[in-house]
C-alpha positions in Angstrom: -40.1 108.9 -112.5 -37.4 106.3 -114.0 -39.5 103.9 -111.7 -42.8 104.5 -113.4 -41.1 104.5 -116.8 -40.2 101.1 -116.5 -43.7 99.9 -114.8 -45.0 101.2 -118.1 -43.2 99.5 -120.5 -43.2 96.3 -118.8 -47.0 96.7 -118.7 -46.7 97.5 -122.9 -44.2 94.5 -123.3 -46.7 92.4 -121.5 -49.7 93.8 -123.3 -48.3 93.1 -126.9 -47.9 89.7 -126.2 -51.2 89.3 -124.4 -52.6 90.1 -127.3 -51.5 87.3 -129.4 -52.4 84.8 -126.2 -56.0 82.8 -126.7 -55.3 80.0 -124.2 -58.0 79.9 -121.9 -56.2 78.1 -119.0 -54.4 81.8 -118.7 -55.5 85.4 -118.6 -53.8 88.7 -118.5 -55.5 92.0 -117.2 -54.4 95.3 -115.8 -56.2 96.9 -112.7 -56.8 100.3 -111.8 -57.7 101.0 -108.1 -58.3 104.0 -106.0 -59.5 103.6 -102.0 -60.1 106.5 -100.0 -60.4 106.7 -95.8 -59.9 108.7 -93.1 -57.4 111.4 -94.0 -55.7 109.1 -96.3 -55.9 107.6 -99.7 -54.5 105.7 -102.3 -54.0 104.9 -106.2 -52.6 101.6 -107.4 -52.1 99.9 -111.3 -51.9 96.7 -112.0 -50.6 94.0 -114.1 -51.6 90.5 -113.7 -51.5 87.3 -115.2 -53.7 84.4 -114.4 -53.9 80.5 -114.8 -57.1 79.6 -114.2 -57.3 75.8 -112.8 -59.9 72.6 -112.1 -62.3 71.0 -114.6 -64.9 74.6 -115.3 -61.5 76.1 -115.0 -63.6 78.6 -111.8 -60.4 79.0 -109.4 -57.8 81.2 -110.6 -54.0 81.7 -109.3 -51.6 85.0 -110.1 -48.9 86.7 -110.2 -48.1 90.3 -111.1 -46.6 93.7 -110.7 -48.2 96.4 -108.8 -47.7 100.0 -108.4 -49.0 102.1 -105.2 -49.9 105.5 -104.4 -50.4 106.5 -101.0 -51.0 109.9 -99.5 -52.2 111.2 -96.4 -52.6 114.1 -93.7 -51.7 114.0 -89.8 -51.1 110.2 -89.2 -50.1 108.3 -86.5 -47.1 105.6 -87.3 -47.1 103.2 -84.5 -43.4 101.4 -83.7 -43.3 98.6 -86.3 -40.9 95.7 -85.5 -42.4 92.7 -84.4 -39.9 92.5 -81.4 -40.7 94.9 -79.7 -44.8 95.4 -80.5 -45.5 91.5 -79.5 -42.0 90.4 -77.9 -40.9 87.5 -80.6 -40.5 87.7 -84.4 -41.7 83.5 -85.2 -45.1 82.8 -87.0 -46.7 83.3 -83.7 -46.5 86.3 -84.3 -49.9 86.7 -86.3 -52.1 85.3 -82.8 -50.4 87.6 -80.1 -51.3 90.6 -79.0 -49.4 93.5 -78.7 -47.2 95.1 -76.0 -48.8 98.3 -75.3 -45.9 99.7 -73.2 -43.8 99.1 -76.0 -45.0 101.1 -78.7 -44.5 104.8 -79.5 -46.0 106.7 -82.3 -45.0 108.7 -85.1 -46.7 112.2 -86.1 -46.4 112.2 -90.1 -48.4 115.8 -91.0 -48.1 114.9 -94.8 -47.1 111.2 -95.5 -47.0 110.3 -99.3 -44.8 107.5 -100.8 -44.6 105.1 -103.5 -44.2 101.0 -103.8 -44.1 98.8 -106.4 -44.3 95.2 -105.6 -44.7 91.6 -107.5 -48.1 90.5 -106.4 -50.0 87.0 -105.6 -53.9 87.0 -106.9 -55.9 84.8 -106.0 -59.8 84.7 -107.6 -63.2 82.1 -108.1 -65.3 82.5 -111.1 -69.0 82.3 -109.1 -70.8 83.5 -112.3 -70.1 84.5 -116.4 -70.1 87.9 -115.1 -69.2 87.7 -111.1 -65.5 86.9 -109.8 -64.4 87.2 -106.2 -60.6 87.7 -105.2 -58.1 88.3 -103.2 -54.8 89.8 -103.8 -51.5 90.4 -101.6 -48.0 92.4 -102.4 -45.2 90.2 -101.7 -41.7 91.8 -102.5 -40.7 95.2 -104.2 -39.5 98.5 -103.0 -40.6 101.7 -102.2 -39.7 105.8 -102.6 -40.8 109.2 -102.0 -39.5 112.2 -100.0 -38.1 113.3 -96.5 -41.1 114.2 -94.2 -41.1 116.0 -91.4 -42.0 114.0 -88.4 -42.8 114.1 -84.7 -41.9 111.1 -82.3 -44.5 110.8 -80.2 -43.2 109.1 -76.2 -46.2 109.3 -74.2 -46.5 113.7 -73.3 -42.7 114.0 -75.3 -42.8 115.3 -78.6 -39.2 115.2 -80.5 -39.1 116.7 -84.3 -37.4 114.3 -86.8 -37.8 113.4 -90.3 -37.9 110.0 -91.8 -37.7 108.8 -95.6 -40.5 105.8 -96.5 -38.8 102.1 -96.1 -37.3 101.5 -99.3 -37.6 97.2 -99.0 -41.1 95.4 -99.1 -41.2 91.9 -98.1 -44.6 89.9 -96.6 -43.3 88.1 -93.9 -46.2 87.7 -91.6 -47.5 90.0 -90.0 -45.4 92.3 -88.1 -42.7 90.9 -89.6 -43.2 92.4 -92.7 -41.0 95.6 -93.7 -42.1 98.4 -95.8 -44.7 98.6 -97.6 -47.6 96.6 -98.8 -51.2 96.3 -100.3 -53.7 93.4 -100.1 -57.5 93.6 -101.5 -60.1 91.2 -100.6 -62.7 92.4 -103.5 -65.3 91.2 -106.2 -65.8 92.2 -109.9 -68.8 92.4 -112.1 -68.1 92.1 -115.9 -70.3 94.6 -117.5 -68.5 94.1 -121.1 -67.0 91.4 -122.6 -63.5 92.5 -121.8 -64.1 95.4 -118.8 -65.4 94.7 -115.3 -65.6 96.8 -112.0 -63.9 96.1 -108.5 -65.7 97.0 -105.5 -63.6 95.7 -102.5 -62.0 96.3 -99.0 -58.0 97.6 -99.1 -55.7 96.9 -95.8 -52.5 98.6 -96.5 -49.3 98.8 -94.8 -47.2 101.9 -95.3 -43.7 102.5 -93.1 -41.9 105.2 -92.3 -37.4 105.2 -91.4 -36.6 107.7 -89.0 -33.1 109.4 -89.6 -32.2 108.0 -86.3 -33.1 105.8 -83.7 -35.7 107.7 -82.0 -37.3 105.2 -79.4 -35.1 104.0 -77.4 -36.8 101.6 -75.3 -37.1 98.1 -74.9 -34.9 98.6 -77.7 -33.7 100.9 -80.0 -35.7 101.4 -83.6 -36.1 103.7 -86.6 -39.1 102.1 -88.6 -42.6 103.1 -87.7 -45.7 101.7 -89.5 -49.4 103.1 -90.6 -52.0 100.4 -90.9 -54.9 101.6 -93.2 -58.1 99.7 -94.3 -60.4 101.7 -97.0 -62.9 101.2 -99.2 -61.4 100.2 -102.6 -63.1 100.5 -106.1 -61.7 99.7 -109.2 -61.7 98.9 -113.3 -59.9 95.9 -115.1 -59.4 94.9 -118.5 -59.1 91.6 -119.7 -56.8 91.2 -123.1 -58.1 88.4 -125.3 
């Protein structure tokens, strides 16, 4: 709660002085987003802030604060470390496939957690009223309570609980820890100042185990849920 306290008056803080802002090389909106798939969902708010670049001033690059909501019912966490699903942790990382033998599964009956990460935005004005974009998480931290678990080792089940990882970081792939959002998307300006998102979520959420429950090729704790969804959304645009 203290959390979303101080998400919200940052946003406030950021919204007052929006408001005196008419420099049209920069732009400041907030974003609300909901996406909904298979036996899981998500919420998410916004605040971003643009500078808009080149000549027609069309591309756009941003930075901002995001806050996520996920929730869900009987998922499967897969073993997240990129060491042990693809056997190295360099860039490479992104173009290998994994290690099938290596990965074991978490049960989550009820996942539900929290993040709230700085963003990168990325967008191109096509039309007055059309914008395409794309947006990443790239560091924060997330919360949210104990769940009870089952760690899945091919016919083995073993009860466990595990706690959401409580650092975000992009680091490529499965490299990354915790968890993060991304939206590829594109908005249609239907007012001066409001416009809807209709896009495509791919969200990483991860689970800590309260101990090491797979043992082999190594030992490891963290297990991770990746989700894509149908996202839709509403922004504002401050003058």
């Amino acid at each position: 709660m203290k959390l979303i306290t101080v998400l919200i008056i940052a946003v406030f803080i950021s919204t007052a002085s929006a408001a005196q802002t008419k420099d049209k090389k920069h732009s400041q909106l907030l974003d609300v987003t909901g996406s909904l798939g298979s036996g899981l969902g998500s919420v998410s708010g916004s605040y971003i802030y643009n500078w808009h670049l080149g000549k027609k001033q069309k591309f756009s690059i941003g930075a901002g604060a995001r806050f996520t909501s996920f929730f869900g019912s009987n998922q499967y966490y897969i073993s997240a470390p990129a060491k042990i699903t693809s056997g190295s942790t360099g860039p490479g990382v992104l173009f290998q496939e994994n290690i099938t033998a290596n990965i074991d599964s978490l049960l989550v009956a009820s996942p539900s957690m929290n993040a709230l990460n700085l963003s990168i935005n990325l967008g191109y004005q096509i039309t007055p009223k059309i914008a395409a974009g794309f947006n990443i998480d790239a560091v924060g931290f997330s919360f949210g309570g104990e769940q009870t678990a089952k760690y899945v080792n091919g016919t083995t089940l073993t009860n466990t609980t595990a706690k959401p990882t409580g650092f975000n970081a992009l680091l490529i792939s499965d490299n990354d820890l915790g968890t993060l959002n991304s939206e590829i998307f594109a908005t249609y300006k239907f007012r001066k100042q409001w416009a809807v998102k209709l896009g495509y979520q791919f969200l990483f959420t991860e689970y800590t185990t309260a101990t090491n429950v797979q043992v082999l090729p190594e030992p490891n704790d963290r297990f991770r849920l990746k989700s894509g969804a149908l996202a839709i959304g509403i922004q504002y645009q401050f003058k």
